[in-house]
N, C-alpha and C positions, 0 to 999 in steps of 0.2 A: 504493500500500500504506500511506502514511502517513494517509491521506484513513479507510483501511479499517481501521487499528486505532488512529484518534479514534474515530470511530463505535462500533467495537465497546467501548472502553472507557467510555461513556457508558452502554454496555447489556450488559454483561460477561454477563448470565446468559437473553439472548436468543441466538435464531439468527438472524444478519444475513444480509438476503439484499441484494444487494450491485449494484448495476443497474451492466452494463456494456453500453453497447447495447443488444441485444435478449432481454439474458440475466440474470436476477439469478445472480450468481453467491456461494458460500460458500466460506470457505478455512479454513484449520487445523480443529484441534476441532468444528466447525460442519461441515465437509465432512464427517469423517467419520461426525458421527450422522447429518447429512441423508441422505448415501448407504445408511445402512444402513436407516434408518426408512422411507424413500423406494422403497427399491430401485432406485436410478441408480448411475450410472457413477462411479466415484469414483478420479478424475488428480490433476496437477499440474501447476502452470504453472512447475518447471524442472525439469532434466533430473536432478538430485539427488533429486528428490520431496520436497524438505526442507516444500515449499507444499502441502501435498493442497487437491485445490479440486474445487467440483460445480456443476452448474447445471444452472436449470430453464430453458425459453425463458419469455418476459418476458408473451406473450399467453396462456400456460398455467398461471400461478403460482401463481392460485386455488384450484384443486383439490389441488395440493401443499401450499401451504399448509394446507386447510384439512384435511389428513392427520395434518399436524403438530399443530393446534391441536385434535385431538379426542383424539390422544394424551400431550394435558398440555402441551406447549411453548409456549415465547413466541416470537413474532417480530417480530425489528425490519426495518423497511421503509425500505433506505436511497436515495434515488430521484437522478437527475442533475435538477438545479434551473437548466439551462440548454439549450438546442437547441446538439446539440455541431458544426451547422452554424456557428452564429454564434461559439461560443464560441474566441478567438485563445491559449486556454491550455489547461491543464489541465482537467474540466472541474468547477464544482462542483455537491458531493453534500452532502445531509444525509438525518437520520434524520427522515421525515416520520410515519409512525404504528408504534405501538408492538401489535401483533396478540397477545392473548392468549386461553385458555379462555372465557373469559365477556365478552369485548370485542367480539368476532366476530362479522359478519355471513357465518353460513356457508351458504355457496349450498345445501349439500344437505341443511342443516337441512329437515326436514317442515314445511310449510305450518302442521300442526294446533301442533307444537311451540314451546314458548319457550325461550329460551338465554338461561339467569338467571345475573348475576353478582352474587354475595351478599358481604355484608361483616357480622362480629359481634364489638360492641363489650359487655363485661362490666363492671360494676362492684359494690360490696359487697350494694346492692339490687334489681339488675336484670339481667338480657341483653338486648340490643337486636339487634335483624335487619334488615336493609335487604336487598329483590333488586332487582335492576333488571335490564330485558331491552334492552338498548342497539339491539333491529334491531325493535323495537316502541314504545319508550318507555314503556313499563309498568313504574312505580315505586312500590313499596309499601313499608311498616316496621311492623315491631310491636316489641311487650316480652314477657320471661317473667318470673315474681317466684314467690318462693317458696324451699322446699330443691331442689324439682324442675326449676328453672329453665334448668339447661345440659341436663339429658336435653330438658326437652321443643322446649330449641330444637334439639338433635341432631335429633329428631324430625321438624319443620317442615324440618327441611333436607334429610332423604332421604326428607320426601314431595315436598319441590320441585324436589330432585335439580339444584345449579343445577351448571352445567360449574367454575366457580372462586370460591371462599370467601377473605374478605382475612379477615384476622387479625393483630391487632397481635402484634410482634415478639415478647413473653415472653407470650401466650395460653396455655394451658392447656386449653382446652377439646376438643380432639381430641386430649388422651395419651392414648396408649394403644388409640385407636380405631385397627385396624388392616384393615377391612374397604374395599377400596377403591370400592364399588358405594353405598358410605355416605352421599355426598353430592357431591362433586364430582371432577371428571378435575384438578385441581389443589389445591392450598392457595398462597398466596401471603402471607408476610408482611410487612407493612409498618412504619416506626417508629412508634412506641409515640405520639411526639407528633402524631401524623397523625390521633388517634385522641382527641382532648382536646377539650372545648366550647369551648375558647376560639378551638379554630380552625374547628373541621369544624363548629359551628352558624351561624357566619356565612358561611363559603364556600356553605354549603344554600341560609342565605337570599340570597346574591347569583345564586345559580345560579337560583333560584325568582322572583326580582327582588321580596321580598318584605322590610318591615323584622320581621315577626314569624313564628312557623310556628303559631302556634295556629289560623292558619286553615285549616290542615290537615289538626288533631285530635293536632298535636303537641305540644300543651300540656305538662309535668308528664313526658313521657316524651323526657326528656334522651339518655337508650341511644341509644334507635329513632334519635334525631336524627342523634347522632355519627356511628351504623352511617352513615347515609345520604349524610352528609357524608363518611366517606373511602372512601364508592363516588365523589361526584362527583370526587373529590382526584385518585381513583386512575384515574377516566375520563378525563379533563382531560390527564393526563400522557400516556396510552398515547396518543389522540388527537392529540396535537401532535408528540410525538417530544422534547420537552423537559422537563425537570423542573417540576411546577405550581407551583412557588416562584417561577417566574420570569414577573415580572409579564407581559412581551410575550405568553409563550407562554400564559399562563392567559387574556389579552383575546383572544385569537387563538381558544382554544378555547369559551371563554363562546358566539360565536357558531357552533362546528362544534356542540354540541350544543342547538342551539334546540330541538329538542323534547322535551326533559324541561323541563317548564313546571309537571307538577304532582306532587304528591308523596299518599299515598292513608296513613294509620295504619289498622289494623285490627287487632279483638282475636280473638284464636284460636275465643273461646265463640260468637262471632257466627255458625257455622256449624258443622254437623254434624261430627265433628270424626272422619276416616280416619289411623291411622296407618300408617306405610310400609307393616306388617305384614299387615294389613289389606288395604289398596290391592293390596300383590303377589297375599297368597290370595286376595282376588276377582278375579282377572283386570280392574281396572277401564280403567288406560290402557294396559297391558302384558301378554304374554303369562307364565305360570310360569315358563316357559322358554323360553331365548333362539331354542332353534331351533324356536318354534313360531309359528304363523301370527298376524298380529295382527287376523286375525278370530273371536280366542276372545276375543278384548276386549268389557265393555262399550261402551268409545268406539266401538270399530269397527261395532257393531252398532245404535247411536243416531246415526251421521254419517252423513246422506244432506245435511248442510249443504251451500251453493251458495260460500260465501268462506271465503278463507283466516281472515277475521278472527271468523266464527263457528264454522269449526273450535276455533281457539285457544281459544275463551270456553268452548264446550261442553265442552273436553276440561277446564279450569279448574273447572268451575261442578260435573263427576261429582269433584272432586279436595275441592271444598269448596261441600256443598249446604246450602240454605238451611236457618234455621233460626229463620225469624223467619215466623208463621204469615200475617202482612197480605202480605209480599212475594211467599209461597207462592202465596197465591190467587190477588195480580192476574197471575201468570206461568199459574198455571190455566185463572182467566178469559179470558186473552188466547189459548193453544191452544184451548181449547173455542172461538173465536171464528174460527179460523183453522181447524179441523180443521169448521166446520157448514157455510163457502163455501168450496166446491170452488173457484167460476172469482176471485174474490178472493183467497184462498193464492194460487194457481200465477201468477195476476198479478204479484204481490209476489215468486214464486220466479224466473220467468222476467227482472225486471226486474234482480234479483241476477247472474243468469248472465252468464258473463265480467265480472265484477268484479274487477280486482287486486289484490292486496295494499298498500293504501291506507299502513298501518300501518309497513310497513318501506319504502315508495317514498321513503316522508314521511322517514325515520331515513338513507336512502340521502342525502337530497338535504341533511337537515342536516350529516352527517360529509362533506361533499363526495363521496361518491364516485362519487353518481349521473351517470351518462354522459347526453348528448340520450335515448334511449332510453323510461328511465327517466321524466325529468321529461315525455315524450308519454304513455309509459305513466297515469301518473297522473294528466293532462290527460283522458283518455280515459276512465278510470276515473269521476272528479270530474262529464265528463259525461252519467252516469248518473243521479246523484242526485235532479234533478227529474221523474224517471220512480218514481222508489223512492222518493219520500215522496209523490208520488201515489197509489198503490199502498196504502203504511202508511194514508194518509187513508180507502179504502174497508173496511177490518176493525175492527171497532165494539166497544172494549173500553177502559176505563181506560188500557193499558198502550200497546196500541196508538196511542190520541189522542196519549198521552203520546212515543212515541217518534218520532210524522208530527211533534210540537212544536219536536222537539229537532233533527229533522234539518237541519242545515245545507247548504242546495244550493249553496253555492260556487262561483254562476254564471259573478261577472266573474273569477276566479283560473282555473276552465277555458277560459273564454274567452279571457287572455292566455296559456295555455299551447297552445292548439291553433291560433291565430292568429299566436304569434310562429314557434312550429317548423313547419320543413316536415315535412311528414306523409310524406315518407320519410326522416325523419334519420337517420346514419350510428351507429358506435357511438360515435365518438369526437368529440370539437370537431375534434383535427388534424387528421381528414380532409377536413372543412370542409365546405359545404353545409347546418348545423344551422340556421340561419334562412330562413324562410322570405321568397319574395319580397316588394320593397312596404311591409317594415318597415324599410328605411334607405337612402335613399336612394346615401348612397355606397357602403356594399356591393354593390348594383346597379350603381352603374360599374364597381365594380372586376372585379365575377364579369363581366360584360359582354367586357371585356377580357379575360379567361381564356376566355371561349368564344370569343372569336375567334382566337384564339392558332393554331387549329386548320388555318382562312383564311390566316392570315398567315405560319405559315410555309409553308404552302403556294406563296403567291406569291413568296414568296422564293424557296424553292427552285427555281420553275422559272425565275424572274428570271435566276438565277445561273447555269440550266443554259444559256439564251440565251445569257449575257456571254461564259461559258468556251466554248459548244460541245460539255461535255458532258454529256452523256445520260445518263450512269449517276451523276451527282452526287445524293448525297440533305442533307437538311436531320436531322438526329437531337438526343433528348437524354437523357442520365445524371444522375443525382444525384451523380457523382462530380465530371464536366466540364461540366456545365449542356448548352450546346447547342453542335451543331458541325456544319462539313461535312465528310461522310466523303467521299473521292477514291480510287480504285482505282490501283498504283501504275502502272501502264500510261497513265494521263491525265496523272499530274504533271507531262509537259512543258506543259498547255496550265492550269495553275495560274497567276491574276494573280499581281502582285508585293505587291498589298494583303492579302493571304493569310496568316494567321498560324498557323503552326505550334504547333499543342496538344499531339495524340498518335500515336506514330508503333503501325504493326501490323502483322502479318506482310504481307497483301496491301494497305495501303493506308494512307493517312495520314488523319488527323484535323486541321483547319484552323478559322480562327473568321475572323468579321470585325469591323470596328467597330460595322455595323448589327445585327450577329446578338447584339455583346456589350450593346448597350445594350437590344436588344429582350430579351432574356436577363434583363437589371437589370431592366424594368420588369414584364414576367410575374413574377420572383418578387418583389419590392417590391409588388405587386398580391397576390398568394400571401398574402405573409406579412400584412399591412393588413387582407386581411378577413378570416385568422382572429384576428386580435388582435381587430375588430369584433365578430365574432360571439362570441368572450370574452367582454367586456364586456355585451354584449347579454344575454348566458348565465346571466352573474352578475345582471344586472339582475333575470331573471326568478326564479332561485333565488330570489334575495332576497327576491321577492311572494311567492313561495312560501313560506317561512320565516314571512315575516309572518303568514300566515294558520293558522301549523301546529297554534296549540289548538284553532280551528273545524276543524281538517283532523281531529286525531286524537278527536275530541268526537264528530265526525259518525261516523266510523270505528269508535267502540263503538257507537254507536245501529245502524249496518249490521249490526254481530258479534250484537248480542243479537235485533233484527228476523231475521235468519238462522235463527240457534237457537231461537227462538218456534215460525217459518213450518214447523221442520224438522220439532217435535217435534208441530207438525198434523198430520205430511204423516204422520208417522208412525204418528199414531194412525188414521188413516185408511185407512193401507196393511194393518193389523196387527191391526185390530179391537183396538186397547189403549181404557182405556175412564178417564173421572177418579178421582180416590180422594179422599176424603173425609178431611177433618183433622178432627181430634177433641179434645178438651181433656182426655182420658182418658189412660192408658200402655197403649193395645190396641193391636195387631196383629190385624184379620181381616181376611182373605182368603177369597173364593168362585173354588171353580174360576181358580188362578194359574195362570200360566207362566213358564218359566225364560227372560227372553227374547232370551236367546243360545242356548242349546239350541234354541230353537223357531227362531231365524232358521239356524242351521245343518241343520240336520235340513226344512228348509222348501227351501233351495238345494242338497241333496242328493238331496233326494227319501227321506229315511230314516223315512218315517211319520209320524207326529203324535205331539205331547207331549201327556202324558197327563197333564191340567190335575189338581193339585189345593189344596182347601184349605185355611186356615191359623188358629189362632184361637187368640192369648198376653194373656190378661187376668188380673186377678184373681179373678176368679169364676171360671171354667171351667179357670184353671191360666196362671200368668206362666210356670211351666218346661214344657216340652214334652220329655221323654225317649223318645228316638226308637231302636228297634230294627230291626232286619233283618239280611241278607245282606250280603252284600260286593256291589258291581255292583249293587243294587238302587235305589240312587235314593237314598240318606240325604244326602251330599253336595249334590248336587244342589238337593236339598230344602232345604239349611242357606243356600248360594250364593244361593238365589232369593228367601229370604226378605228377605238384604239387600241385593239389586237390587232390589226391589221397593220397599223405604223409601228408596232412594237417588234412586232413579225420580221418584218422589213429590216428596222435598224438592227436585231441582232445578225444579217445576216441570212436570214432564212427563207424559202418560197412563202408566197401565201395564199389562202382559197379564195381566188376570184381569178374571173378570165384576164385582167389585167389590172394593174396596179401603177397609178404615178405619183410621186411622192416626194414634195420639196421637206427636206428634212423637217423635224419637230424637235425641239429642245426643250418643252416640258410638256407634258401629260396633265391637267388639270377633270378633274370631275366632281360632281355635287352630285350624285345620284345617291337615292333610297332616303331612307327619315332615321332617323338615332338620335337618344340623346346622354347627356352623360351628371346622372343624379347627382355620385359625391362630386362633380366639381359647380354645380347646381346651375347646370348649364341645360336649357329646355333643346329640345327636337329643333324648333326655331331659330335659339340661340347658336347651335351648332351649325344648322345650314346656313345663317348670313355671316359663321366667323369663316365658314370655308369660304363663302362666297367673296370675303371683303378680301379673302390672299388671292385671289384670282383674278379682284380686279385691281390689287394693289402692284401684281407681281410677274403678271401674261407680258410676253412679247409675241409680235407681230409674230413669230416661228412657233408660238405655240399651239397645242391646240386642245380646246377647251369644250368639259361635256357637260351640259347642265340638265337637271331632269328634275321638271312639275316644281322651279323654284318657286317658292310662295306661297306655296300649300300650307302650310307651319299657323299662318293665322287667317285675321277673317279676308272675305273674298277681294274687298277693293286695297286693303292694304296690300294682300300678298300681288294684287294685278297690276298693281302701281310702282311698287318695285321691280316685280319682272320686268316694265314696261322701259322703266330708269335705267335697268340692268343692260338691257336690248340696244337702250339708245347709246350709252358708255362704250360698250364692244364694241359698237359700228363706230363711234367719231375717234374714239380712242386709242382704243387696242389694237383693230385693225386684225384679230389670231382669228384662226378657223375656228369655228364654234357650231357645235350643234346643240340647239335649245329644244327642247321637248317640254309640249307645255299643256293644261286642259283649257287656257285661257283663249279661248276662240277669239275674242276684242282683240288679242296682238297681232294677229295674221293683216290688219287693217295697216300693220307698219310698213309692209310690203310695198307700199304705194308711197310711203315716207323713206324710208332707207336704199339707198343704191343698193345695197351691195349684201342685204338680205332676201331671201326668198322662203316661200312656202312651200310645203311637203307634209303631205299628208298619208296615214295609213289606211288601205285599202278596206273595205266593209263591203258585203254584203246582206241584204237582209230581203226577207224573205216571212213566209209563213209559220215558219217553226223558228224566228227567231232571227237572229243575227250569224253571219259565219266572218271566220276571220281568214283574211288573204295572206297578209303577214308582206303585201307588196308596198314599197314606198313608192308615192307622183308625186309631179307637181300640185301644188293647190293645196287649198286648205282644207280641214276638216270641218261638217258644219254641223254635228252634234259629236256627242261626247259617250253615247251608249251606256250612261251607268248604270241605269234602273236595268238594261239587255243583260249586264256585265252579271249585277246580281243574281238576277234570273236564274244566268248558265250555273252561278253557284252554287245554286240549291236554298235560297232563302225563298220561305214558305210565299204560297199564291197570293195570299192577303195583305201580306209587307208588300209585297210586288206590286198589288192591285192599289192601293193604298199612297205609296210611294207616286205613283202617277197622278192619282187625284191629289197629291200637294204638290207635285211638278206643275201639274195645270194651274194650281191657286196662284202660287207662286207666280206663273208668266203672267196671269190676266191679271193681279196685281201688282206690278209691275208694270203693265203696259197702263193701268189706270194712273197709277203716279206720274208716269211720264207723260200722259196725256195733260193731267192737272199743272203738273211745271209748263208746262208748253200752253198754256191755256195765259200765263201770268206774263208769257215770256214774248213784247211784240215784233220781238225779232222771227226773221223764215226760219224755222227750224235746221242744222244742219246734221247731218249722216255721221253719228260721229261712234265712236267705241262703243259710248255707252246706253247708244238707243236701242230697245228693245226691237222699234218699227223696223230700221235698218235689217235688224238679223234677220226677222220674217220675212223681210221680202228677200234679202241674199239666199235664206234657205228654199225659199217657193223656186228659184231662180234655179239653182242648182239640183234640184230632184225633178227637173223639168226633163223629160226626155225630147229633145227638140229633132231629133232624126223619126221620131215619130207624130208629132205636130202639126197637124195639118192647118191653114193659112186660119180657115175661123175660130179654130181652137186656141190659136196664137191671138188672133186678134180679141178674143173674150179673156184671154188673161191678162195682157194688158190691159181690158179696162176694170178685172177685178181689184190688180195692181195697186192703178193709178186711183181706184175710190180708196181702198185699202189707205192710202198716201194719205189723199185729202181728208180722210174720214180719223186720221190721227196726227192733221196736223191743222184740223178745225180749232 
């Protein structure tokens, strides 16, 4: 106990899991959240319960563990650092790694995910970010500058969503933020001096083995650096179990994490830029909602990728798409090249399959944790590579030359790894057997000697049954008593005198000899000799591996993005998606599109075919697109697809529509659906005019902006009065592609006001049984709204329905009564304006007019139904 609250005093605000045997176990305070967080058993180890204590078993810890560290906690790993066979005392323990949110390699993390642990360092003219993925080695930093500079890195961080954020001790930057979905499963603060260039710029560059970091792109951007540096501070510590102050423990750690070798600056503008907000309403890596499938996802629907490491990239690359026109193409060029040869893709696809996870084998084997297993796994993996840059060599494209260049086949490193290990190795070294034959030669005596053990006590034992006479003598052995002869107590008279007395048992005794105790010594002296060997051996090969870890994790991105290439052929090829066209223009058109997660759903359902349409945001023909219809008719949809489609594109990828042209977009804006957020006591309303006010605080002309039924939130002239404000701003101001979806029919009257908007409406049919939906976008505008139809289809009962209609009628003919009586007050001629009831009547009589079937008297009696209609409400 004295052993167990040193330890836990070094780490007061971890849960120590406390290795007794085969058990980590926890006591006081620590027992009792483990038990409760865990659902285990929660005792004590005395009879007063003063000790509450819990334990997990020592070969299942993992998964406990990694329960803890998804629900925010830290853990300290405090291990026995002796074999308590040898050990003639007590035995000793220390805290060997320190397990936290963003530290962790957690087994059931998803292959396509990364587990970012972030750190942000502020000063009077910057914020600096550093994430690092500690079970990939992917390390990046950037800056914000500006007034805007702590939102937009709030920003970057619940689009990165990393598990744990370091934050110097007296930060500021998340008061008040009380949304826990915000950015990370923890906050962690550190001292303030942790956080200072005098330290954390030179610990980066020791860590990088670098005397400068400009060759990084970290020039000038001092933030970025620090952020980075009290990530490495704060790795360095958790990874040893001792404070990084301490010289031993910092040299000790330098080499657990050899592979953070390089460090990446990047500026936010370099790529199309998604905010959270964004990201959530397009379903891009995630579903709306938690209990829904994550096949409503974009990612889910462009992953037919073959490795874990072009999962990662691809799900990266929809998070942040290109935005640099030369990069766009040659990733174009490169599918078009992959998507024309069928038997060259599936070469290069097939050559990927069964490929491992190169990326985190490599991160296992630098924190030590990797087991024989592992280091074959990756052996194994390694010799793939000269088949897969074979492969890249036959697809004939810039990018592709370019990536057969880069490939690094790492012949002789698989070659020492599948040549030293035997290709059955164990999980563990203790078990022994992880070298393979022929690599040492006194390991081969030794195992030589252990296999015949088997022989030899054989002959012994029956030696002995000869000397004594009896027959039922056996030779046995325990890890308790090593080896012994068991005698029945019925024989003991015929027991030698050279017989020495071990263990007595209810029917018989237990005896040893001189020759059985030396043969004893030497079996395990051989035991133990070759796995100290195969240790050392072990270590050897780590080591070559280590050496080689920047050509390991180099070669590792050229597979991730070869992957993501091959996929996005495979796909066009699967899917009929087709290229799109970059343009030096701010257009948007679309021929015959698809939504194409709607089309992949609806395709593995069997629910019909997407009803491809259109799309065309320029300044001639109209930057705004004000879209009308029904509810359930497709407006949504239509708003969703427009920016899958540009997103599509900038990664790089085909997309489903007959053609696509596309002047780049440099941000993504959408207001679509209703939420609101209680504890920060923010209404539905509140929420849609604060997105609304960054949208029109912060759109440029290149962007392109989705708004859907803004105004809805309150009553009907307030919310039509702002959409109406919102419409006019975009047009004189902003000048961005915008698609407005709205139920306010009075806006479509803007069309005659604004250049450079137009109408679009969702197709309706209606009929006897009702309404049917076309799911087609026109021109024009819609001139009802279908709710009471909408319900209907719902299933709300006859009498709401029937009901609903006679207050829809009240409603209009009160309405037109009001507006008859202001106009009665008012000696001015009435004019046609938004808010006349007259106007819509006769706009709607006008449009459900079928004039191809009209004949000249029928035409001429509705104009003078019209024109009484007219004068009879504006008497």
């Amino acid at each position: 106990m004295r052993q167990y609250s040193a330890a836990k005093q070094q780490h007061p605000d971890a849960l120590l899991f406390f290795r007794l045997g085969d058990f980590y176990e926890l006591f006081f305070d620590d027992a009792k959240v483990a038990a409760a967080e865990l659902q285990i058993t929660l005792t004590a180890r005395d009879r007063e319960r003063s000790v509450p204590m819990c334990g997990v078993p020592y070969h299942a810890a993992e998964n406990y563990i990694s329960k803890l560290l998804r629900k925010g906690f830290r853990v300290a790993l405090c291990e026995q650092m002796e074999d308590p066979k040898l050990a003639k005392k007590l035995v000793r323990r220390e805290v060997t790694r320190v397990l936290t949110p963003g530290t962790s390699i957690d087994p059931s993390l998803g292959q396509e995910r990364n587990n970012f642990l972030a750190a942000v360092h502020s000063t009077r003219d910057a914020v600096g970010l550093a994430v690092l993925d500690v079970s990939t080695g992917e390390f990046r930093t950037t800056e914000f500058h500006g007034k805007g500079a702590q939102e937009d890195c709030r920003e970057e961080l619940a689009r990165l969503a990393p598990s744990e954020i370091l934050l110097p001790g007296d930060d500021g930057l998340f008061a008040g933020v009380e949304e826990p979905s915000h950015a990370a499963r923890a906050f962690t603060a550190l001292e303030p001096w942790i956080f200072t260039p005098e330290y954390a710029i030179p610990l980066l560059e020791r860590q990088l083995r670098v005397r400068s970091l400009d060759g990084f792109g970290l020039a000038g951007h001092a933030a970025a650096a620090v952020a980075a540096g009290a990530t490495v501070h704060y790795l360095r510590g958790t990874q040893s179990g001792a404070p990084a102050t301490d010289t031993s423990a910092s040299q000790a750690t330098t080499h657990a994490l050899e592979h953070l070798q390089s460090i990446r600056y990047y500026e936010r503008a370099q790529n199309l830029f998604l905010d959270a907000v964004t990201v959530r309403n397009l379903e891009l890596v995630d579903p709306l909602f938690s209990d829904q499938s994550r096949e409503t996802t974009l990612f889910h629907t462009l992953d037919a990728c073959i490795t874990p490491m072009g999962k990662r990239m691809l799900r990266s690359t929809i998070l942040r798409p290109l935005l640099d026109r030369t990069q766009i193409e040659l990733r174009l060029d490169a599918v078009a090249a992959a998507h024309n040869n069928l038997m060259h893709r599936e070469e290069l696809r097939r050559a990927l399959t069964g490929l491992l996870d190169m990326e985190r084998l490599l991160s296992r084997v630098a924190l030590d944790t990797a087991g024989p297993r592992d280091l074959l796994a990756l052996g194994t993996s390694l010799h793939r590579l000269p088949e897969i840059r074979a492969a890249l060599n036959t697809l004939n494209s810039p990018q592709w030359h370019a990536l057969a260049e880069s490939c690094d086949t790492l012949e002789e490193v698989s070659r020492s790894i599948t040549t030293t290990l035997a290709p059955d190795a164990p999980l563990t070294l203790s078990d022994g057997g992880v070298i393979a034959h022929g690599i040492d030669a006194e390991l081969d005596k030794l195992r030589s000697l252990g296999n015949s053990s088997r022989q030899s006590i054989a002959a012994i034992e029956e030696r002995e049954r000869s000397r004594t006479g009896i027959s039922s003598l056996k030779v046995r052995f325990n890890s308790v008593f090593g080896y012994y002869l068991e005698i029945t107590k019925s024989n003991l008279k015929n027991v030698p005198a050279d017989y020495e007395r071990k263990q007595t048992l209810v029917n018989a005794e237990r005896f040893t000899t001189p020759e059985l105790k030396d043969y004893e010594r030497r079996i395990l002296t051989a035991h133990d000799r070759a796995i100290e060997i195969e240790r050392r051996l072990f270590a050897d090969l780590r080591r070559l591996v280590l050496d080689a870890s920047s050509r390991i994790r180099s070669t590792a991105q050229v597979v991730a993005e070869a992957d993501m290439l091959a996929n996005f052929g495979h796909l066009a090829a699967l899917r009929n998606y087709t290229r799109p066209t970059i343009a030096d223009s701010t257009s948007l058109e679309a021929i015959a599109a698809r939504h194409p997660v709607v089309e992949c759903k609806m395709d593995e359902s069997g629910g019909g075919r997407f009803v491809p349409n259109d799309l065309s945001l320029d300044g001639e023909r109209g930057a705004i697109a004000l879209l009308t219809g029904p509810n359930m008719g497709g407006k949504s949809t239509y708003l969703r697809q427009a920016a899958l489609l540009v997103i599509m594109a900038q990664i790089g990828c085909f997309v489903p529509a007959r053609s696509l042209r596309l002047g780049l977009v440099d941000r993504i804006y959408t207001r679509i659906g209703a939420s609101d957020n209680v504890a920060r006591g923010r209404s539905t309303f509140m929420v849609e005019m604060t997105e609304t006010a960054t949208i029109l605080n912060t759109a440029t002309p290149r962007s392109l902006i989705l708004l859907d039924e803004m105004g809805r939130g309150t009553s009907t002239f307030d919310g039509l009065a702002l959409a109406w404000a919102t419409l006019e701003f975009l047009h004189e101001n902003i000048h961005a592609r915008t698609l407005f979806a709205t139920h306010y029919h009075e806006l479509t009257l803007l069309a005659e006001q604004l250049v450079h908007l137009r109408n679009l409406r969702v197709t309706v049919s209606e009929g006897k049984e009702g309404i049917t939906f076309l799911h087609r976008i026109e021109d024009g505008a819609a001139s009802k709204s279908y709710g009471i139809e909408v319900a209907q289809l719902a299933g709300l009962p006859a009498s709401v329905i029937t009901r609903a209609r006679q207050v829809l009628s009240q409603h209009e003919r009160s309405e037109r009564r009001n507006a008859q009586q202001e106009l009665a007050q008012t000696p001015a001629p009435m004019q046609m304006t938004m808010f006349t009831p007259l106007s819509q009547r006769v706009v709607d009589r006008l449009r459900e007019t079928d004039l191809n079937t009209l004949t000249p008297l029928q035409a001429m009696n509705l104009l003078q139904e019209l024109q009484a209609e007219i004068a009879e409400g504006t008497a």
